[in-house]
N, C-alpha and C positions, 0 to 999 in steps of 0.2 A: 711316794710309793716305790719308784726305784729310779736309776742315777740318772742325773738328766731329765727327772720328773716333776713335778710339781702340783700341790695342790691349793688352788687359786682362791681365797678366800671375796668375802663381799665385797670388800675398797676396793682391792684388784680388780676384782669382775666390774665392778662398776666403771672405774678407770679405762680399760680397756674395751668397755663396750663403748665409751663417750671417744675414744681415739677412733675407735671401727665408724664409728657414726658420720663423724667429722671427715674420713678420708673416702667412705663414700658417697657423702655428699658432695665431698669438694672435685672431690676426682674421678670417682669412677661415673658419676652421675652428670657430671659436667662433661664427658664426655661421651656418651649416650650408650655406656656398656648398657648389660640386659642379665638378669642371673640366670645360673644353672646351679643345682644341685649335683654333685658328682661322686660315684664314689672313690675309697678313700684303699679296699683294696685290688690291685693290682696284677690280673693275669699276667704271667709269661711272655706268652705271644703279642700284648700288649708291649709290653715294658722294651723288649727285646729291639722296638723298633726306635724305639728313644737313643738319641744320637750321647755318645760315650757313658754310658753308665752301666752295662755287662763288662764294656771292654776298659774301662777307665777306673771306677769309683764300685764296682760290687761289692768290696768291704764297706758300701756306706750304708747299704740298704737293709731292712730287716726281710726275713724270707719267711711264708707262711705254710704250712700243709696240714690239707685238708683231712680230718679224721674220714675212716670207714663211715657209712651210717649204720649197720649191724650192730645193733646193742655188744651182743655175744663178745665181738672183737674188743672189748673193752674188762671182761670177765677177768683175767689175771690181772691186769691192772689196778681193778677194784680189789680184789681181796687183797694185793701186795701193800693199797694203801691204808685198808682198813685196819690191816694187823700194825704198820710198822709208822702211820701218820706223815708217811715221807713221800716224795713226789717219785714212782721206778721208773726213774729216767730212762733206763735201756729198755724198760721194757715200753715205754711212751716210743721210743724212737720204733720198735719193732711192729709197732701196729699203726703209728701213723702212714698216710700214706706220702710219696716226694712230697718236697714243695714244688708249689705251682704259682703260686705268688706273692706280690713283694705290698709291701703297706707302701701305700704312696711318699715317692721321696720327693717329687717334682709339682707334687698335685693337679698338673696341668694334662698330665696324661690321658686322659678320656677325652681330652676338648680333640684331641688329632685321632684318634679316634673316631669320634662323632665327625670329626670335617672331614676325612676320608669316604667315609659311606655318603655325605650329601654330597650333591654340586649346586651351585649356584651360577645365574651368568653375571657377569657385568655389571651390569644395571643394580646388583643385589647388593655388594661389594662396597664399603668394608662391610665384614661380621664383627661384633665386639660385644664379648658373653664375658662373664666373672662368673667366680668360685670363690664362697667365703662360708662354707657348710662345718667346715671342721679341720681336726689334727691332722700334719700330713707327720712322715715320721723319716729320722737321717739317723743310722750308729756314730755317734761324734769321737767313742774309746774314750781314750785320754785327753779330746780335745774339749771338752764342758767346760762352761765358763757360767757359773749363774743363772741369770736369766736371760745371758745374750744370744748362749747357744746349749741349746739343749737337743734332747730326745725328738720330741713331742712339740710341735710350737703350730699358730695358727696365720696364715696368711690371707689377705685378698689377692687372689690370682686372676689376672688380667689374659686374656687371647686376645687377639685381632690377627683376622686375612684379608687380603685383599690385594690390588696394586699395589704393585714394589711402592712408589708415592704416596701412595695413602697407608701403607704399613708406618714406613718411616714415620710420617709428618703425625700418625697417634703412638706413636714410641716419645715424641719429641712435645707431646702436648703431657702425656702422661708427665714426663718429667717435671715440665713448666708447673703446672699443676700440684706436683709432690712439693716442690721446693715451697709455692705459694704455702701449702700448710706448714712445713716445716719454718720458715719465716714465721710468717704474719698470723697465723693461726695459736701454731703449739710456741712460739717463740723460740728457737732451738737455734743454735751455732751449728752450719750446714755445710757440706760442699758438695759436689759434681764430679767424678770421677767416670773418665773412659776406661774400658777395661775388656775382656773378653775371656768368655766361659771356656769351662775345664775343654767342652769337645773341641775345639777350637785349634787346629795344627799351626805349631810353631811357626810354618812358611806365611802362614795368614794373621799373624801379630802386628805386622806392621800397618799402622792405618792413618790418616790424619786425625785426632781427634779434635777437630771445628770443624770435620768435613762428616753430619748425619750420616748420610747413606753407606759409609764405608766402616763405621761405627758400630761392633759388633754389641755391647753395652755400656750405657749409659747408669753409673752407681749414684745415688745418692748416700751420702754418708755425714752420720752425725756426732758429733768429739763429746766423749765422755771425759769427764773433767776427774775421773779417779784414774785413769789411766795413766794422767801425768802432762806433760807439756805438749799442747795441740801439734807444735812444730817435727815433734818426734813418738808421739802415742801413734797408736793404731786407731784411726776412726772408724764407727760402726757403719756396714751396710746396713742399711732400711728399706730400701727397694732397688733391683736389678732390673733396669728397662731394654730388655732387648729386641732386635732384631736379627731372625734368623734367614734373611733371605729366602732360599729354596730348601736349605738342611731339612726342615721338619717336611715339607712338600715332599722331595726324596722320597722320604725316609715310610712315610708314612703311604705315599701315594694318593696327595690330593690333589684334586684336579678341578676345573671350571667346568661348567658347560659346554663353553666355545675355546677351549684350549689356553685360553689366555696366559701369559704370565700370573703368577701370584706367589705373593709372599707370606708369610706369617713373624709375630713376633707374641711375647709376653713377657707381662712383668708380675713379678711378684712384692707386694707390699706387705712388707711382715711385720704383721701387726704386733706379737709379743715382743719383738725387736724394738719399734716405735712407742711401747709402753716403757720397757726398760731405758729407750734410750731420754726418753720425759722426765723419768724421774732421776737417773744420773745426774740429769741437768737444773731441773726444776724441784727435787728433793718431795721428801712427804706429808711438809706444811702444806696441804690446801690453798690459804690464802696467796699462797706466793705462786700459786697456778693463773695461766689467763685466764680473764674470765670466762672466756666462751667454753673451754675445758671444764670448769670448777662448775660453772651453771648446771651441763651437762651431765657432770660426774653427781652432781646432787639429787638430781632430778632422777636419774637411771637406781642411786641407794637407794631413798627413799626416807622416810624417818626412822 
């Protein structure tokens, strides 16, 4: 439909729902997340709180504004299109009203939201909710590649709060976890990358990475075999497991019951990612898929 778009026929859809299946069974279910439906766009005053992305990456986000409801205000418009079949751009831009908000870029945005207005004490502690409802959306420009990185793509979005300990130690099962599928599951050529996000200042790069708790994220990444020689390709992320400390608490102003420390982290498992990165590897013969994939994938087409 447009760049960076895609429209995902049945093997794909089918493919892609037996990958989603598999990694919330193995992962997000194994380790006792809970859904949420969320939505997908994005107040201002929301987004605003989200640590570097006004002040970092705004050229990555798409921006929305909301029409008038007044029929009327739409009147030159119509006739402009009805005579000439053309979209009157200037005249769209003069009746719409600002933007006000952003199509989600992070998809996680409502979960700090939502944890901000509750509190919990102690005893409640972790919380661990997912988001796997739909598109979240990034402007990539000139950086499109396929099916690895586009517009439009869908993830399982992981949150967890709670004790600094108990944040880390489900950032660090998530991981364990992702790898088990990427292994022994999808059969895939895998590694583990320390790393840390765009907001993340230069003075705070420095970290141990065998030391979890100082460990801002934990990548998983899979070698695509068209890229070229694994020792100097660029490997794919698949999932970003992070831990943000207090950043989002800050930022957002969440808080306990009883004042407690707590931390939050999320991981995103990007599912159209781990479909592209399957077939890189494992190609579009069916047969030469695992079985637990191929079962799956058959079962979800249909005859």
């Amino acid at each position: 439909p447009g760049r960076g778009q895609f429209i995902y026929t049945s093997k794909y859809g089918a493919l892609f729902e037996a990958i989603k299946s598999i990694l919330i069974a193995e992962v997000v279910k194994k380790i006792g997340f809970k859904p949420f439906l969320l939505p997908k766009l994005i107040p201002f005053e929301v987004m605003k709180k989200m640590p570097g992305y006004f002040d970092t990456i705004p050229e990555g986000m798409f921006y929305v504004s909301p029409p008038p409801r007044e029929p009327e205000a739409f009147d030159v418009f119509k006739q402009e299109y009805r005579i000439t079949r053309e979209i009157p751009i200037d005249e769209l831009k003069r009746t719409l009203k600002d933007p006000s908000y952003v199509l989600a870029p992070a998809q996680c945005e409502p979960f700090w939201q939502y944890y901000s207005v509750t509190r919990h004490g102690v005893s409640s502690y972790p919380l661990k909710y997912y988001d796997a409802s739909g598109y979240t959306y990034r402007w990539e420009g000139g950086g499109l590649e396929g099916l690895v990185r586009v517009t439009e793509f869908q993830r399982i979005e992981l949150t967890y709060i709670g004790l600094p300990a108990q944040v880390v130690d489900i950032r660090d099962r998530i991981v364990e976890r992702g790898v088990y599928v990427a292994d022994k599951l999808l059969d895939l050529e895998w590694r583990v990358t320390a790393a840390a996000p765009f907001y993340v200042k230069e003075s705070s790069l420095q970290f141990d990475p065998y030391n979890s708790i100082d460990v801002p994220s934990y990548d998983i990444e899979i070698y695509l075999p068209y890229r070229g020689p694994r020792e100097e390709s660029e490997w794919l992320e698949v999932a970003g497991c992070f831990v943000h400390k207090k950043k989002f608490v800050d930022s957002f102003k969440i808080k306990s019951e009883d004042n407690s420390e707590i931390w939050t982290g999320c991981t995103g498992l990007g599912l159209s990612r781990w479909v592209a990165a399957f077939l890189a590897e494992k190609g579009f013969k069916e047969e030469n898929w695992p079985a637990d994939v191929r079962d799956k994938y058959k079962d979800i087409l249909g005859d």
